[in-house]
mmCIF file of the protein (N, C-alpha, C, O) and its ligand, coordinates in Angstrom:
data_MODEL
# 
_entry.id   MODEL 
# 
loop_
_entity.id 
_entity.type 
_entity.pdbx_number_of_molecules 
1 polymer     1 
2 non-polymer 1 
# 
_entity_poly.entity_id                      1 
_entity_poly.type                           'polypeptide(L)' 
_entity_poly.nstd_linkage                   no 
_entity_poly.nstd_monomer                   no 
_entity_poly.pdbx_seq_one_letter_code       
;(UNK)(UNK)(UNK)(UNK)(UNK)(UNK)(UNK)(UNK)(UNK)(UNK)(UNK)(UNK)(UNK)(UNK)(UNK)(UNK)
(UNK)(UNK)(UNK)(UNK)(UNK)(UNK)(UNK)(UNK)(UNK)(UNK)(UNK)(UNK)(UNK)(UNK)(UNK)(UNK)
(UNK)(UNK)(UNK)(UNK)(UNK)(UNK)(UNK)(UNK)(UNK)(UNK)(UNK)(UNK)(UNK)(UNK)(UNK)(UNK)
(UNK)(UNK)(UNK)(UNK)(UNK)(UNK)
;
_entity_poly.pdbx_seq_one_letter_code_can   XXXXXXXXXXXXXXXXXXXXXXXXXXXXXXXXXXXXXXXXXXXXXXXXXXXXXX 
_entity_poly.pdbx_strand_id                 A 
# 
loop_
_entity_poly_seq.entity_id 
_entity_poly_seq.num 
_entity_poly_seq.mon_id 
_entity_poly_seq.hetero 
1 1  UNK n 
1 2  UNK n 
1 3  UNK n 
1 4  UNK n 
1 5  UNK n 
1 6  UNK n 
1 7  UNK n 
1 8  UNK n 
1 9  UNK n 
1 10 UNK n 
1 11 UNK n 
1 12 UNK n 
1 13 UNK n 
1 14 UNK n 
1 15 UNK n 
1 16 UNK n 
1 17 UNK n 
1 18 UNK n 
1 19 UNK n 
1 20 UNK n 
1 21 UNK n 
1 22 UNK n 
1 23 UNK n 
1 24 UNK n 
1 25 UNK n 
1 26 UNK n 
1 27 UNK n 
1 28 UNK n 
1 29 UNK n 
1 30 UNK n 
1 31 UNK n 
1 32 UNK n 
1 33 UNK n 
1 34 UNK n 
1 35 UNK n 
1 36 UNK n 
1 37 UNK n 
1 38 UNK n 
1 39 UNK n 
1 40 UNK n 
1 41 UNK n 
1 42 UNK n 
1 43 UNK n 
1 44 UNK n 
1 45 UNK n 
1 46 UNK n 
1 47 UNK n 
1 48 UNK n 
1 49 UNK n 
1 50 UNK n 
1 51 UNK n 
1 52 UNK n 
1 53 UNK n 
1 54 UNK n 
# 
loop_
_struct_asym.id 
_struct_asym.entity_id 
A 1 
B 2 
# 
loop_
_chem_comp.id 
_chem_comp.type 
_chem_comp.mon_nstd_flag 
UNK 'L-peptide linking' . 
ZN  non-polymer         . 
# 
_pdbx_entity_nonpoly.entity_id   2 
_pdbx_entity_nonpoly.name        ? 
_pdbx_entity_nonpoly.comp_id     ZN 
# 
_pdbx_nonpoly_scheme.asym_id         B 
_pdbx_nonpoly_scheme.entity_id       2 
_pdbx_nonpoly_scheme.mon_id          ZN 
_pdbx_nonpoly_scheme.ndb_seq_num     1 
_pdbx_nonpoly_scheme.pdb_seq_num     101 
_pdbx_nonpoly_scheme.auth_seq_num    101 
_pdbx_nonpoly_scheme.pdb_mon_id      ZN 
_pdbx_nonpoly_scheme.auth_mon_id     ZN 
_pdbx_nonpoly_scheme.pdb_strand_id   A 
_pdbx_nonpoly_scheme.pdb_ins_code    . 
# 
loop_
_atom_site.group_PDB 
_atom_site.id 
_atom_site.type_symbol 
_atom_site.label_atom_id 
_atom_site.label_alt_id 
_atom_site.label_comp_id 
_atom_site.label_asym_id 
_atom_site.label_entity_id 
_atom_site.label_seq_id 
_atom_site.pdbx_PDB_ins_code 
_atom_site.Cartn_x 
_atom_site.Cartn_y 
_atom_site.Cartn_z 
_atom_site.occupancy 
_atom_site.B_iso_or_equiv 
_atom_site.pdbx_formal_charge 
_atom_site.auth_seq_id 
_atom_site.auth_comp_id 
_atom_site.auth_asym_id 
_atom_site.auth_atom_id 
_atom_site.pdbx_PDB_model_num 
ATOM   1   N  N  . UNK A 1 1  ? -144.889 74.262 -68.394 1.00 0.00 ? 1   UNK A N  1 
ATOM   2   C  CA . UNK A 1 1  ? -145.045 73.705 -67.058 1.00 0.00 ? 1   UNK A CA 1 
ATOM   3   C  C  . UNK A 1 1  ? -144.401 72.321 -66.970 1.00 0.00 ? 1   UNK A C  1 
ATOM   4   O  O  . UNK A 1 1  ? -144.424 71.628 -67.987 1.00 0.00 ? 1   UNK A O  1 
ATOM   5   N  N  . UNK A 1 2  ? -143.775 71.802 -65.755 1.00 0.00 ? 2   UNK A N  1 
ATOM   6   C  CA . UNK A 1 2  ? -143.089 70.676 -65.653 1.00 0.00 ? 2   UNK A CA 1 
ATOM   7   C  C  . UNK A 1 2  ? -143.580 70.256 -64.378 1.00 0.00 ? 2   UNK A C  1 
ATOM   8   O  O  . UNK A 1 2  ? -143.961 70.959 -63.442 1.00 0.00 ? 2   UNK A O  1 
ATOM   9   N  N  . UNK A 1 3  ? -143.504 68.689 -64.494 1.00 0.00 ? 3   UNK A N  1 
ATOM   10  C  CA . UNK A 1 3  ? -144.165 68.470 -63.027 1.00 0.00 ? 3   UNK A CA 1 
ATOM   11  C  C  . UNK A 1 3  ? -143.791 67.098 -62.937 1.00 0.00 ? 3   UNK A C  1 
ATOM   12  O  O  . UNK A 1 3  ? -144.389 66.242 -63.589 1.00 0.00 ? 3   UNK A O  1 
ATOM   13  N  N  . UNK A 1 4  ? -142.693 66.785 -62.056 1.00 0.00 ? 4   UNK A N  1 
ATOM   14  C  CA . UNK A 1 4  ? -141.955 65.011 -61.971 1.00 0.00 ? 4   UNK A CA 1 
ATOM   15  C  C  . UNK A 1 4  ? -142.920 65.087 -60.908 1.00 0.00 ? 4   UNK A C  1 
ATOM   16  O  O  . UNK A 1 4  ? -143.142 66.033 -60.152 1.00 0.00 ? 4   UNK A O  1 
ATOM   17  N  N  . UNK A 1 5  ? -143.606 63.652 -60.974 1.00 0.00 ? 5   UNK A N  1 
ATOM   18  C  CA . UNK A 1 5  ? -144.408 62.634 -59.730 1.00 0.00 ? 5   UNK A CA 1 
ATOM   19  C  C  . UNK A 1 5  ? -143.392 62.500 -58.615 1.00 0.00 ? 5   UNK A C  1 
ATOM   20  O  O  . UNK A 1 5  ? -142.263 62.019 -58.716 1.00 0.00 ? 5   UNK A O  1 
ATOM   21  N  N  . UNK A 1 6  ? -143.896 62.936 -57.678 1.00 0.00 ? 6   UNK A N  1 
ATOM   22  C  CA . UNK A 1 6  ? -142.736 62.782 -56.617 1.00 0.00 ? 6   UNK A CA 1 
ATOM   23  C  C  . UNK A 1 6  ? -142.922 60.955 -55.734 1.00 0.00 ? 6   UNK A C  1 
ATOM   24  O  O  . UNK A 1 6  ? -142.346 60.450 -54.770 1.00 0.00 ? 6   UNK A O  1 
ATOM   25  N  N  . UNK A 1 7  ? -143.804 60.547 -56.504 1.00 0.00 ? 7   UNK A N  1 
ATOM   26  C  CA . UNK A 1 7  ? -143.640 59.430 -55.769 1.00 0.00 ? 7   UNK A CA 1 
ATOM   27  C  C  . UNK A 1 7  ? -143.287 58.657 -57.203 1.00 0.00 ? 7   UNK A C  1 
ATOM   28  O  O  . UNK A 1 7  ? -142.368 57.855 -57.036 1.00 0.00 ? 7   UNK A O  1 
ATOM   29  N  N  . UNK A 1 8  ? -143.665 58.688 -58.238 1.00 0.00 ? 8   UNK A N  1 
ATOM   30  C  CA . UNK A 1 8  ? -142.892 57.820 -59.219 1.00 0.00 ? 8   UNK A CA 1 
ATOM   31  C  C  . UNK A 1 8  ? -141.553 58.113 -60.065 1.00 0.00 ? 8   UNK A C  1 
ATOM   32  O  O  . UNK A 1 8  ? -140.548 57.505 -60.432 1.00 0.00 ? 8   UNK A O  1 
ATOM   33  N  N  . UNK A 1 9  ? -142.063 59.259 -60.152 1.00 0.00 ? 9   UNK A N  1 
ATOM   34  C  CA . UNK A 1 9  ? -140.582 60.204 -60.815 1.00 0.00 ? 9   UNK A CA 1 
ATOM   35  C  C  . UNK A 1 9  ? -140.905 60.603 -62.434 1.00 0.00 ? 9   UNK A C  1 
ATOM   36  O  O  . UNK A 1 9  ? -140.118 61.232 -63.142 1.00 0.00 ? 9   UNK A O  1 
ATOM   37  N  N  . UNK A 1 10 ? -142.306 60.074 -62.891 1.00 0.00 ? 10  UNK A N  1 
ATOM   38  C  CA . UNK A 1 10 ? -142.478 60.268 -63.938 1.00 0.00 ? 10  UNK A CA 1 
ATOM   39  C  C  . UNK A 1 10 ? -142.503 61.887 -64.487 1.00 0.00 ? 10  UNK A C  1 
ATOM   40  O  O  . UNK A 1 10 ? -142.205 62.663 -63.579 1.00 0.00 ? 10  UNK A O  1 
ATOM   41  N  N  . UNK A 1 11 ? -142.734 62.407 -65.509 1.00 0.00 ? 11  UNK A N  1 
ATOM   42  C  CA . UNK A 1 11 ? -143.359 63.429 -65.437 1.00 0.00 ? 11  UNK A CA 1 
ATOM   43  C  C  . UNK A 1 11 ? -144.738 63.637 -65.900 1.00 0.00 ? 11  UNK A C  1 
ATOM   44  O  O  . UNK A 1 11 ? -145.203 63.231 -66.966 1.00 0.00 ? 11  UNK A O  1 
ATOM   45  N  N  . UNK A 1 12 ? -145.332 64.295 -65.009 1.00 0.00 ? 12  UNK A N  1 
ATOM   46  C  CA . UNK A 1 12 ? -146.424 64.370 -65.223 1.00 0.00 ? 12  UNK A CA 1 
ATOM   47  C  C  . UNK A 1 12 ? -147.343 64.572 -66.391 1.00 0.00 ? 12  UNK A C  1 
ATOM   48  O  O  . UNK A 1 12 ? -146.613 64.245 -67.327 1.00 0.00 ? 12  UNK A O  1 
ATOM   49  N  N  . UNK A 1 13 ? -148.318 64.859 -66.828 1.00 0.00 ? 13  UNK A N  1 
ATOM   50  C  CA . UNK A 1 13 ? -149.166 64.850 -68.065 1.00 0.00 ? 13  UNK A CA 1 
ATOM   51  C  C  . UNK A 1 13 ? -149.330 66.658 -68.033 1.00 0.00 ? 13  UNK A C  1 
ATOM   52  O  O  . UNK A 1 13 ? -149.920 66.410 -66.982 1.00 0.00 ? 13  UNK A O  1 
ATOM   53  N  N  . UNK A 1 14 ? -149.355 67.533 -68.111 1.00 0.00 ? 14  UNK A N  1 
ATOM   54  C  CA . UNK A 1 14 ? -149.889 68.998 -67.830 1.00 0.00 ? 14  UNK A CA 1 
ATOM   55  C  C  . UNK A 1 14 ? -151.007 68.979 -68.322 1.00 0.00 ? 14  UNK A C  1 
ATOM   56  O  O  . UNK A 1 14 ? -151.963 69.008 -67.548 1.00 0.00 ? 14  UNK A O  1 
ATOM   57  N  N  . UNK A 1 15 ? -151.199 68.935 -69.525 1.00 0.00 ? 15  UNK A N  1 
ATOM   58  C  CA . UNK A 1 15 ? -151.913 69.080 -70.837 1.00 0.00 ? 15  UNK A CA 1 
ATOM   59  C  C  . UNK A 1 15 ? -153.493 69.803 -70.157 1.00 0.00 ? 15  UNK A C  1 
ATOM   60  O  O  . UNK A 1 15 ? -154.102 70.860 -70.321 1.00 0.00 ? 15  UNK A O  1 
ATOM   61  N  N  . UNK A 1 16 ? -153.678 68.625 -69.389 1.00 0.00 ? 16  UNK A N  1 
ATOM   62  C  CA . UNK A 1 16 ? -154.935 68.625 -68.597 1.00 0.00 ? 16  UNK A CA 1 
ATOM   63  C  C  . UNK A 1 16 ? -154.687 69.671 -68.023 1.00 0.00 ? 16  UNK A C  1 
ATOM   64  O  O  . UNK A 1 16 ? -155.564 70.154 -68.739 1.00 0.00 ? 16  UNK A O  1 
ATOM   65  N  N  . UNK A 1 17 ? -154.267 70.723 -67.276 1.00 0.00 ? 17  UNK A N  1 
ATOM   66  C  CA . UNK A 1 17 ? -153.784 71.421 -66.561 1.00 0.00 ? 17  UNK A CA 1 
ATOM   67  C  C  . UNK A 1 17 ? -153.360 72.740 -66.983 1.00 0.00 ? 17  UNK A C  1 
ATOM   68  O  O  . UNK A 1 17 ? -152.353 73.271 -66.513 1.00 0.00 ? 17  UNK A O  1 
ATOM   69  N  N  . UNK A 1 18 ? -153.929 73.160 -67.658 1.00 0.00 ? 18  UNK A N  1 
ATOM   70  C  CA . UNK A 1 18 ? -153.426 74.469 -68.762 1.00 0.00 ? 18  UNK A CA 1 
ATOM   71  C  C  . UNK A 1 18 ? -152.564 75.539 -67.302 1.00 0.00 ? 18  UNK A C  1 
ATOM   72  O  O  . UNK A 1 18 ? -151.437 75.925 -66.991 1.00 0.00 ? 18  UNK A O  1 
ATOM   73  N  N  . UNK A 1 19 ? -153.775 75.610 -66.869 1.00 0.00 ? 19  UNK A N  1 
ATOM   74  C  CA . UNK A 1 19 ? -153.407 77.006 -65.568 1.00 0.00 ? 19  UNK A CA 1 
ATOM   75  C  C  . UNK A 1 19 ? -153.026 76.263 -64.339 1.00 0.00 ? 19  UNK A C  1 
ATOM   76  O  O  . UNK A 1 19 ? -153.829 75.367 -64.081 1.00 0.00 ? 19  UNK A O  1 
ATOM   77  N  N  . UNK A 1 20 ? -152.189 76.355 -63.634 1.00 0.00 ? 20  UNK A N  1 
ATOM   78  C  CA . UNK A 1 20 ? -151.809 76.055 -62.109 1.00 0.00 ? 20  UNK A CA 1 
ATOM   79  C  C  . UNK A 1 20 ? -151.650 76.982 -61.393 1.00 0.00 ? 20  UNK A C  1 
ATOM   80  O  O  . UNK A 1 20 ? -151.153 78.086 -61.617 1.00 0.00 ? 20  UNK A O  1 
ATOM   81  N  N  . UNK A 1 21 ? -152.213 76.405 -60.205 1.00 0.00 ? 21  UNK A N  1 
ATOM   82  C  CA . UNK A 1 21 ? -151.910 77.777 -59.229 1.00 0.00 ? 21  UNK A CA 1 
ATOM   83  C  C  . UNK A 1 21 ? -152.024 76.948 -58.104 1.00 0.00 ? 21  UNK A C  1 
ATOM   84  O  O  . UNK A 1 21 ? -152.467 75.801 -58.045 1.00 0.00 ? 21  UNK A O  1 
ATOM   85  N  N  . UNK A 1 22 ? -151.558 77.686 -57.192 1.00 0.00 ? 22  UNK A N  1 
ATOM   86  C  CA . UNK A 1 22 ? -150.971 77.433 -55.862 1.00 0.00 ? 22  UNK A CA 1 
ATOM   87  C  C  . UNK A 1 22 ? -152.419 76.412 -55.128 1.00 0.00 ? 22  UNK A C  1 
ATOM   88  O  O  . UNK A 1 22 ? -153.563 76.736 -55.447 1.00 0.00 ? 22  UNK A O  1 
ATOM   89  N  N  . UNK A 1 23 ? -152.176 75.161 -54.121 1.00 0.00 ? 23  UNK A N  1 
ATOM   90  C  CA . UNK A 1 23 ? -153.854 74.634 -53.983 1.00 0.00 ? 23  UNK A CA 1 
ATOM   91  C  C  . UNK A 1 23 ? -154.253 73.868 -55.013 1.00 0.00 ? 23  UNK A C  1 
ATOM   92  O  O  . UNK A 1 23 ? -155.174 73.061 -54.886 1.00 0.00 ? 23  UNK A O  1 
ATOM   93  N  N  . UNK A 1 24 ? -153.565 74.055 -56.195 1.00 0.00 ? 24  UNK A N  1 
ATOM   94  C  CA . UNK A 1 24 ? -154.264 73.387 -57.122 1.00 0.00 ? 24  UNK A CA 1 
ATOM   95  C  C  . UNK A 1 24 ? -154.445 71.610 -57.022 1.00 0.00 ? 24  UNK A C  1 
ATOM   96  O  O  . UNK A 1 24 ? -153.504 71.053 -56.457 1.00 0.00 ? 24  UNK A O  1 
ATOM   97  N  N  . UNK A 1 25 ? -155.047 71.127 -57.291 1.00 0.00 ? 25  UNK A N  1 
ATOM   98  C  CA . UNK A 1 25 ? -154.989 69.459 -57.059 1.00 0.00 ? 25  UNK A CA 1 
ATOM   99  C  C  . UNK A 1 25 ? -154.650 68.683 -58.541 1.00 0.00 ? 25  UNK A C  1 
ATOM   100 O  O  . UNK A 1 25 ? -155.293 68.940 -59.559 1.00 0.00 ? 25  UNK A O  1 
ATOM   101 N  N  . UNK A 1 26 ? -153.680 67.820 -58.501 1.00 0.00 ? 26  UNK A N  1 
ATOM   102 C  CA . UNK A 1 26 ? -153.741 67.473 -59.996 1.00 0.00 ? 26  UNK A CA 1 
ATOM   103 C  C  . UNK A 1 26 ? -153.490 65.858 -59.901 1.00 0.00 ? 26  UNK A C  1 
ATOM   104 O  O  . UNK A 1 26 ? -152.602 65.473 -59.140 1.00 0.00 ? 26  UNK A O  1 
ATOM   105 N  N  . UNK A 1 27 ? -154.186 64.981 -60.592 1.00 0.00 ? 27  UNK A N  1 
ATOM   106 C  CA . UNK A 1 27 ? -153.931 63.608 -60.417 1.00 0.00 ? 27  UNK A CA 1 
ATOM   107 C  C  . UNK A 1 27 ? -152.665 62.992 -61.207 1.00 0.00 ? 27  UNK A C  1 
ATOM   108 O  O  . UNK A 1 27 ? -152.930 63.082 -62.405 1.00 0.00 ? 27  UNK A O  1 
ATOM   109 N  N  . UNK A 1 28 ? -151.502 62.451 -61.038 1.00 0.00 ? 28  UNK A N  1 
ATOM   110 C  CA . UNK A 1 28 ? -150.352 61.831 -61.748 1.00 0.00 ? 28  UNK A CA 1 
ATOM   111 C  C  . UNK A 1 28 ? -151.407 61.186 -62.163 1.00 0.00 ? 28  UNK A C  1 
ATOM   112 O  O  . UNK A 1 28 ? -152.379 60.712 -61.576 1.00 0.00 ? 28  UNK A O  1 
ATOM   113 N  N  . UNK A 1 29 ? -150.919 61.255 -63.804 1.00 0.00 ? 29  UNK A N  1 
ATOM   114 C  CA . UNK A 1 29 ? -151.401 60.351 -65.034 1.00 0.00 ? 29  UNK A CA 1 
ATOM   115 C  C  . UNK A 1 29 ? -150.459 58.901 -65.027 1.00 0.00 ? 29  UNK A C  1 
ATOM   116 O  O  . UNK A 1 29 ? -150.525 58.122 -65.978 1.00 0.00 ? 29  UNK A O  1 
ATOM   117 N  N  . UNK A 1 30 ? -149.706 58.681 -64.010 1.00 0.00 ? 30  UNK A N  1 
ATOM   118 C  CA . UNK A 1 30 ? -149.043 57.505 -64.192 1.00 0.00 ? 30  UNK A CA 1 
ATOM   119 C  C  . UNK A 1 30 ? -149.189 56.776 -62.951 1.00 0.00 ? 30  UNK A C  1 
ATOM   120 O  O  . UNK A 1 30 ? -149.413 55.576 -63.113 1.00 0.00 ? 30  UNK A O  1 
ATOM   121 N  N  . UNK A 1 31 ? -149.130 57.142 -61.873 1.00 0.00 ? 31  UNK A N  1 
ATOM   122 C  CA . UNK A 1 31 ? -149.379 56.295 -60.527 1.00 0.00 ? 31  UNK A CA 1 
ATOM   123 C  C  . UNK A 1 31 ? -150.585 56.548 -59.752 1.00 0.00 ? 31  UNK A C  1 
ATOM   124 O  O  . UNK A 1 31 ? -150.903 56.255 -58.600 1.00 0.00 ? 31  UNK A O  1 
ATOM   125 N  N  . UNK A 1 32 ? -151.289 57.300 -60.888 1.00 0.00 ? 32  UNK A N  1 
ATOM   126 C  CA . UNK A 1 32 ? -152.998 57.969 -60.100 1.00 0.00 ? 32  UNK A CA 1 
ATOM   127 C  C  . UNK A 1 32 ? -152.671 58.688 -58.799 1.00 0.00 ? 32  UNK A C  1 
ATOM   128 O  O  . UNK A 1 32 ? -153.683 58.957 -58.152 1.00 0.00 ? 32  UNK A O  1 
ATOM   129 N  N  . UNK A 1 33 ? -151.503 59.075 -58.238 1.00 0.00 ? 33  UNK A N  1 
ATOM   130 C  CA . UNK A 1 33 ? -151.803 59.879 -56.850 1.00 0.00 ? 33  UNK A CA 1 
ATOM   131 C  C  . UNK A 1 33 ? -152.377 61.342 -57.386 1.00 0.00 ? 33  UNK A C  1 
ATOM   132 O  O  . UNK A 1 33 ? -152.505 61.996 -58.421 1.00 0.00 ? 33  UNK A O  1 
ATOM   133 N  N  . UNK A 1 34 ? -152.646 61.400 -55.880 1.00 0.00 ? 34  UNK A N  1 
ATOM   134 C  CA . UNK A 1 34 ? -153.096 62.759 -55.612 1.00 0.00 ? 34  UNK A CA 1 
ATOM   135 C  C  . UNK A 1 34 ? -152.417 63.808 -55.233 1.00 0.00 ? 34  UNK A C  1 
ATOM   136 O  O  . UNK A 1 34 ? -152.318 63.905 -54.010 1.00 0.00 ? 34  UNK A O  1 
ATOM   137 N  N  . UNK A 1 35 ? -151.584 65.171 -56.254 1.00 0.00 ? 35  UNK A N  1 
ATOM   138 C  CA . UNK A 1 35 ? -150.642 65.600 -55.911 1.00 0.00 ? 35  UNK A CA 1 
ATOM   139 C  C  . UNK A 1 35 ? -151.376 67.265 -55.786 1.00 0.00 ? 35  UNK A C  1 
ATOM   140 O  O  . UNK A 1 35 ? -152.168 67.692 -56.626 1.00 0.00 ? 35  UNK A O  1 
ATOM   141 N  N  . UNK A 1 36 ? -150.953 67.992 -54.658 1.00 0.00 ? 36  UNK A N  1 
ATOM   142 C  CA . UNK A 1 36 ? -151.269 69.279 -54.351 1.00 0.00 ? 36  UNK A CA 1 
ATOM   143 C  C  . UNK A 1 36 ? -150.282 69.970 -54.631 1.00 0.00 ? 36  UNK A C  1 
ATOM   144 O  O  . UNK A 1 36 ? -149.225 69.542 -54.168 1.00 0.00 ? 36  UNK A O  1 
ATOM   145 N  N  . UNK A 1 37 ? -150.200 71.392 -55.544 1.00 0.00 ? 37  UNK A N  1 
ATOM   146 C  CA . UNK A 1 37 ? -149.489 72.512 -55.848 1.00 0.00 ? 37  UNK A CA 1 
ATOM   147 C  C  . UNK A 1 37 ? -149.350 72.972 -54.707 1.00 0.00 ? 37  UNK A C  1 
ATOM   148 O  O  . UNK A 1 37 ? -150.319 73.173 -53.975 1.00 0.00 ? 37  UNK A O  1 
ATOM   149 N  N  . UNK A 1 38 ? -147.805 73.279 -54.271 1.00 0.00 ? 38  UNK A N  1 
ATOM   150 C  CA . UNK A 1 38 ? -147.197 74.358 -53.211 1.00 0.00 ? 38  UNK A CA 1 
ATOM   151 C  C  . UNK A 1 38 ? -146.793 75.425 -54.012 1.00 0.00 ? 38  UNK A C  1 
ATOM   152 O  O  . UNK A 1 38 ? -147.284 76.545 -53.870 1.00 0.00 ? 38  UNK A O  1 
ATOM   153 N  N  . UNK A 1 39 ? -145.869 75.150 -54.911 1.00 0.00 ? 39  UNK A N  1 
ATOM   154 C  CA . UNK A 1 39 ? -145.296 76.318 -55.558 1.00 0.00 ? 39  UNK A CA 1 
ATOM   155 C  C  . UNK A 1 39 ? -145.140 76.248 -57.160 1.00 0.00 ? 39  UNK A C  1 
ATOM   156 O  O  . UNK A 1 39 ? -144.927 75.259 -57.861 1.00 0.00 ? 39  UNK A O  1 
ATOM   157 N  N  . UNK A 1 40 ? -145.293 77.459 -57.490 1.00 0.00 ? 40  UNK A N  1 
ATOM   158 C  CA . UNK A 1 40 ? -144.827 77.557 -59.106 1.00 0.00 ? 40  UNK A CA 1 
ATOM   159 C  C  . UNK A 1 40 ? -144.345 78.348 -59.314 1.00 0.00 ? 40  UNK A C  1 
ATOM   160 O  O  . UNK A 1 40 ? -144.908 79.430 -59.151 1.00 0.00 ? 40  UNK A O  1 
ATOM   161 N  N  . UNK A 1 41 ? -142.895 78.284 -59.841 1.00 0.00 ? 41  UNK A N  1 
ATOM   162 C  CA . UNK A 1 41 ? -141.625 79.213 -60.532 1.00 0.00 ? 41  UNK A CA 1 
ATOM   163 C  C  . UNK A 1 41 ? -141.465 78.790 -61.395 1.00 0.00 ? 41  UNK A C  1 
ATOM   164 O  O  . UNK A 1 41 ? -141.144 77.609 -61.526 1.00 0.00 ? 41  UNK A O  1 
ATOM   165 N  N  . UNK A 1 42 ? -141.703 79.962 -62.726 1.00 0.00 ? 42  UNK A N  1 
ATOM   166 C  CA . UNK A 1 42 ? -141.739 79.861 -63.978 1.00 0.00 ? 42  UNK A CA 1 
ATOM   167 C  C  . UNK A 1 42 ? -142.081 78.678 -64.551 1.00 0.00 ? 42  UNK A C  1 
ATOM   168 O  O  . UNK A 1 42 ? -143.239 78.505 -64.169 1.00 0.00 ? 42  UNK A O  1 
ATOM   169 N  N  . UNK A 1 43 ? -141.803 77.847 -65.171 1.00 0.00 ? 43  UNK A N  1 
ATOM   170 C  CA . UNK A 1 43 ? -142.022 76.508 -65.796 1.00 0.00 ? 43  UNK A CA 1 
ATOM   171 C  C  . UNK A 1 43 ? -141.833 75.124 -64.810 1.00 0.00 ? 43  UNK A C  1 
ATOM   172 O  O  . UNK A 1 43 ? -141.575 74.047 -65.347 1.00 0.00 ? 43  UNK A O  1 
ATOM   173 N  N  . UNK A 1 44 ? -141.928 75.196 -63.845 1.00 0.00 ? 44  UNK A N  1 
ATOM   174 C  CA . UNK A 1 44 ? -141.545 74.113 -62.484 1.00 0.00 ? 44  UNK A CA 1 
ATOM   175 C  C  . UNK A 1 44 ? -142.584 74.542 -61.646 1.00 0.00 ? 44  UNK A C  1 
ATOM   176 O  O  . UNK A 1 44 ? -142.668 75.672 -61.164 1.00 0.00 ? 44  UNK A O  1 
ATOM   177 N  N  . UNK A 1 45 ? -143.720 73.216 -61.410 1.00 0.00 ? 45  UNK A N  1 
ATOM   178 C  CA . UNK A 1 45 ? -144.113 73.160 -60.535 1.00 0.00 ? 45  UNK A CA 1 
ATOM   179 C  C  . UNK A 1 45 ? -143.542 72.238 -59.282 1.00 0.00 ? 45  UNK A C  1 
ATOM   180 O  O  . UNK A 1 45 ? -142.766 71.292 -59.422 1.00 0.00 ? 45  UNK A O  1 
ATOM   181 N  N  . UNK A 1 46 ? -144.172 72.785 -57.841 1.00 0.00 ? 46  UNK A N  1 
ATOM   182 C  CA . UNK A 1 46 ? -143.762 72.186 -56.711 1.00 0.00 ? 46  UNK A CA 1 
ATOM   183 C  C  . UNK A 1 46 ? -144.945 71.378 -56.265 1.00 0.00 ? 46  UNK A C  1 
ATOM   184 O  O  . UNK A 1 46 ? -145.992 72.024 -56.246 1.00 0.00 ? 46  UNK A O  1 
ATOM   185 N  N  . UNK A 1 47 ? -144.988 70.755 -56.086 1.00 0.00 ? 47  UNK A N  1 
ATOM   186 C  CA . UNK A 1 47 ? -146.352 69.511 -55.351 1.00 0.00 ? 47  UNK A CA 1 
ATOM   187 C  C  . UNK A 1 47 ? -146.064 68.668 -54.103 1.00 0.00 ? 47  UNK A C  1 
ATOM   188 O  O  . UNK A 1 47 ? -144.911 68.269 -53.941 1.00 0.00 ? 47  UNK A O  1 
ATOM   189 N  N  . UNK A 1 48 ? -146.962 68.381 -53.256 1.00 0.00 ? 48  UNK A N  1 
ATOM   190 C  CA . UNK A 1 48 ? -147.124 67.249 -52.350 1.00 0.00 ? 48  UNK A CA 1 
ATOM   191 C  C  . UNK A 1 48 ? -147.746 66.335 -52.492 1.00 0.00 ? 48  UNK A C  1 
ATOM   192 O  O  . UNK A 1 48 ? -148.484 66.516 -53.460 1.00 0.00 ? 48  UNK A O  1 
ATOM   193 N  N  . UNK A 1 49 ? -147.895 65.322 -52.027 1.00 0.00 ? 49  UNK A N  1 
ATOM   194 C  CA . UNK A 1 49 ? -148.673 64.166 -51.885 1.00 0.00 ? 49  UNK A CA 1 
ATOM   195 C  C  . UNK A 1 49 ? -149.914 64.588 -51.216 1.00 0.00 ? 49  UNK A C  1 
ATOM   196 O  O  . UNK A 1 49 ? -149.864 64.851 -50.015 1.00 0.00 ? 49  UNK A O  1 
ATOM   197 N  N  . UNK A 1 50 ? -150.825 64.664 -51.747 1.00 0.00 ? 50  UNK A N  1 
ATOM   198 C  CA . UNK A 1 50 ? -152.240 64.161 -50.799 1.00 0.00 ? 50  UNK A CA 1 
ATOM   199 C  C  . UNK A 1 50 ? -152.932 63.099 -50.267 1.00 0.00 ? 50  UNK A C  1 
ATOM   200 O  O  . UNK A 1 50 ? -153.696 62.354 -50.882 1.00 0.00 ? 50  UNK A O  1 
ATOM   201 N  N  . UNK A 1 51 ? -152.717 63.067 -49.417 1.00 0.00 ? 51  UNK A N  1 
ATOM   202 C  CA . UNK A 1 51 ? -153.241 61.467 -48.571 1.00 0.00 ? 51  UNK A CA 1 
ATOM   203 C  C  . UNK A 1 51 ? -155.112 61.394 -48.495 1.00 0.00 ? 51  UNK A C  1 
ATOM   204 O  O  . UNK A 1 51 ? -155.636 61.166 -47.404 1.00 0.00 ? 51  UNK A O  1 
ATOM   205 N  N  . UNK A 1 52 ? -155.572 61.508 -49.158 1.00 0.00 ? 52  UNK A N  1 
ATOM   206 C  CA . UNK A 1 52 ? -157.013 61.376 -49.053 1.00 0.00 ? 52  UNK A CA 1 
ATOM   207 C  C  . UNK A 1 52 ? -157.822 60.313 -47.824 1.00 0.00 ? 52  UNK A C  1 
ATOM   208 O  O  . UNK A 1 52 ? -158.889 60.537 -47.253 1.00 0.00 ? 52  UNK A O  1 
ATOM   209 N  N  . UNK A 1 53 ? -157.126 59.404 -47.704 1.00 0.00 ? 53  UNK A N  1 
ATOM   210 C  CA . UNK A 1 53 ? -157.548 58.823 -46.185 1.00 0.00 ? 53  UNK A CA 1 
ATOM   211 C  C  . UNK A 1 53 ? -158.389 57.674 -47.133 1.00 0.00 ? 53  UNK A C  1 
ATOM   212 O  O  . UNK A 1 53 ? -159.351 57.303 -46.461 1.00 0.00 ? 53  UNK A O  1 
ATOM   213 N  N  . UNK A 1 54 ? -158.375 57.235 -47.971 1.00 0.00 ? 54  UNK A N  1 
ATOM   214 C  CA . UNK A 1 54 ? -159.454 56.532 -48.274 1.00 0.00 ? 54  UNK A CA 1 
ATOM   215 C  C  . UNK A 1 54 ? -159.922 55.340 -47.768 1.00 0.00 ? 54  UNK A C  1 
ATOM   216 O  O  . UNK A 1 54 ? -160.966 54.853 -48.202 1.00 0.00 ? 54  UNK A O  1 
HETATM 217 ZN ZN . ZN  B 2 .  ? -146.865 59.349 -60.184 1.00 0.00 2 101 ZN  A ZN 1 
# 
C-alpha cells in the first residue's frame, strides 16, 4: 500500500493500516490531517482531505 499526504507530500505511515478500504479514515503520521479513502488500485491508495470543522 502507498499513500503520499496530499497536503504534505510525505508518504504516509500504512503500517497502522494493514486493510484499506474505500471510507476508510486514516490520520497522516506527518502533518496529523485527516485523510479519507476514495479509491484503491492495487498498491495506491486515493484519499481526500477531511475537514472536521473543528
Ligand atoms: Zn501529511
Amino acid at each position: 500500500m502507498k499513500l503520499v499526504c496530499p497536503e504534505c507530500k510525505n508518504d504516509v505511515d500504512m503500517s497502522k493500516a494493514p486493510t484499506v478500504e474505500v471510507d476508510h479514515v486514516i490520520e497522516c503520521n506527518h502533518c496529523g490531517i485527516t485523510l479519507q479513502v476514495t479509491d484503491v488500485k492495487d498498491d495506491t491508495v486515493a484519499v481526500e482531505i477531511v475537514d472536521e470543522g473543528k
